[in-house]
C-alpha positions as CSV (number, residue, x, y, z in Angstrom):
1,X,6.1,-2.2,-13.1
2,X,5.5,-0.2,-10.2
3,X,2.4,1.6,-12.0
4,X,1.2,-1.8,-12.3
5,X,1.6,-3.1,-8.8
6,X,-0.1,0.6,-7.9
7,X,-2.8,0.3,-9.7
8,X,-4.0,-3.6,-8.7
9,X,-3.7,-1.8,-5.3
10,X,-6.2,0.5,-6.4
11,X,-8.1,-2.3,-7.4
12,X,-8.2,-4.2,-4.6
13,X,-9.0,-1.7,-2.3
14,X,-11.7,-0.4,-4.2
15,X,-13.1,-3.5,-4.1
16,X,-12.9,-4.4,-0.5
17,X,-14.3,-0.6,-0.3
18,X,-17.5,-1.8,-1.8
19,X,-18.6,-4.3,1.5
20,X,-18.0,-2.1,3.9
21,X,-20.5,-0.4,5.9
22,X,-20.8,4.0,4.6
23,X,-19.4,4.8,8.3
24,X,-16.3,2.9,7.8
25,X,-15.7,4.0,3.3
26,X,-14.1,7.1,4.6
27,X,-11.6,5.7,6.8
28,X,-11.3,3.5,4.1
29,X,-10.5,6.2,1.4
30,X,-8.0,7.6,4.0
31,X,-5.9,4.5,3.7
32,X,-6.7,4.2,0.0
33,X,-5.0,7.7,-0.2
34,X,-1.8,6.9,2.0
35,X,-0.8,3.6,0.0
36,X,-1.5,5.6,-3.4
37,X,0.7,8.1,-2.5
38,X,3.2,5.6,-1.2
39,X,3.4,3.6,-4.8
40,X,3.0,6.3,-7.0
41,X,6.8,7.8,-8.9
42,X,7.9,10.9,-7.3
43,X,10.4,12.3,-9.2
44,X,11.0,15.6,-7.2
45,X,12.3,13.5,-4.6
46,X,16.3,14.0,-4.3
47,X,16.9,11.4,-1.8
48,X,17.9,13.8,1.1
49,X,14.9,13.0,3.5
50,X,15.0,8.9,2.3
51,X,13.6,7.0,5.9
52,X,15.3,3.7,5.5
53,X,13.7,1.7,8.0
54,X,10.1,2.9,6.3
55,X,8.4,0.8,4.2
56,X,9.7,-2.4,5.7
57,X,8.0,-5.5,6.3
58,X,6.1,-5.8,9.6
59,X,5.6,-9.7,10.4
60,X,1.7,-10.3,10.7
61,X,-0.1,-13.4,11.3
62,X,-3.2,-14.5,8.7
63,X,-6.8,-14.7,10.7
64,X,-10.2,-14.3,9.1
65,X,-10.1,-10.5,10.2
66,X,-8.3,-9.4,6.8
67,X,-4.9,-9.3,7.6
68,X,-4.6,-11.1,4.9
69,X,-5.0,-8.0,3.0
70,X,-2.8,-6.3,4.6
71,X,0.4,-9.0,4.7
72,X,-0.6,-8.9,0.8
73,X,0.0,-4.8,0.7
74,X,2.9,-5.1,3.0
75,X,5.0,-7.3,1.1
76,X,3.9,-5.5,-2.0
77,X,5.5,-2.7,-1.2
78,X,8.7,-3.5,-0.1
79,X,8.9,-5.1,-3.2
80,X,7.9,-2.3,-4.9
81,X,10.7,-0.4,-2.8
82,X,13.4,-3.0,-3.7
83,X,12.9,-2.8,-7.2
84,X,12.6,1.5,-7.5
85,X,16.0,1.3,-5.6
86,X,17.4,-1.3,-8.4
C-alpha cells in the first residue's frame, strides 16, 4: 500500500510539474526527490535514528495558491507513517 500511495505521489507531482514555468521544474524536482525518498521502503533502517515528531501533520489552511496540494501530501504521509508502524 505504501508503493501505491508513493507512486500517485509521483503522479501528482509530475503532473503539477508540467504547468510550471522551466525556472521553477528544478525546484520542483528537488521536492519531487525529498517526498520520494520519504515514501519509499527502507529496509536498512534499524530504528535507532527514528525522529518521532517528523513526519507529522502541520495544520494548513486551503487558498487558491496550492496548498491544497500540499494538505493533500501532508496528511498522506502521516498516513503512510501510521500504517508502516502497524
Amino acid at each position: 500500500e505504501l508503493e501505491a500511495l508513493s507512486n500517485h505521489h509521483m503522479l501528482l507531482f509530475n503532473r503539477k510539474k508540467t504547468k510550471l514555468p522551466p525556472a521553477q521544474k528544478a525546484l520542483y524536482d528537488g521536492e519531487l526527490k525529498q517526498v520520494k525518498l520519504i515514501l519509499t521502503l527502507n529496509t536498512e533502517n534499524d530504528g535507532s535514528s527514528l525522529d518521532l515528531d517528523k513526519g507529522k501533520t502541520v495544520e494548513t489552511i486551503e487558498v487558491a495558491d496550492g496548498s491544497e496540494m500540499k494538505a493533500l501530501c501532508e496528511s498522506s504521509v502521516s498516513k503512510a507513517a501510521e500504517m508502516a508502524a502497524g
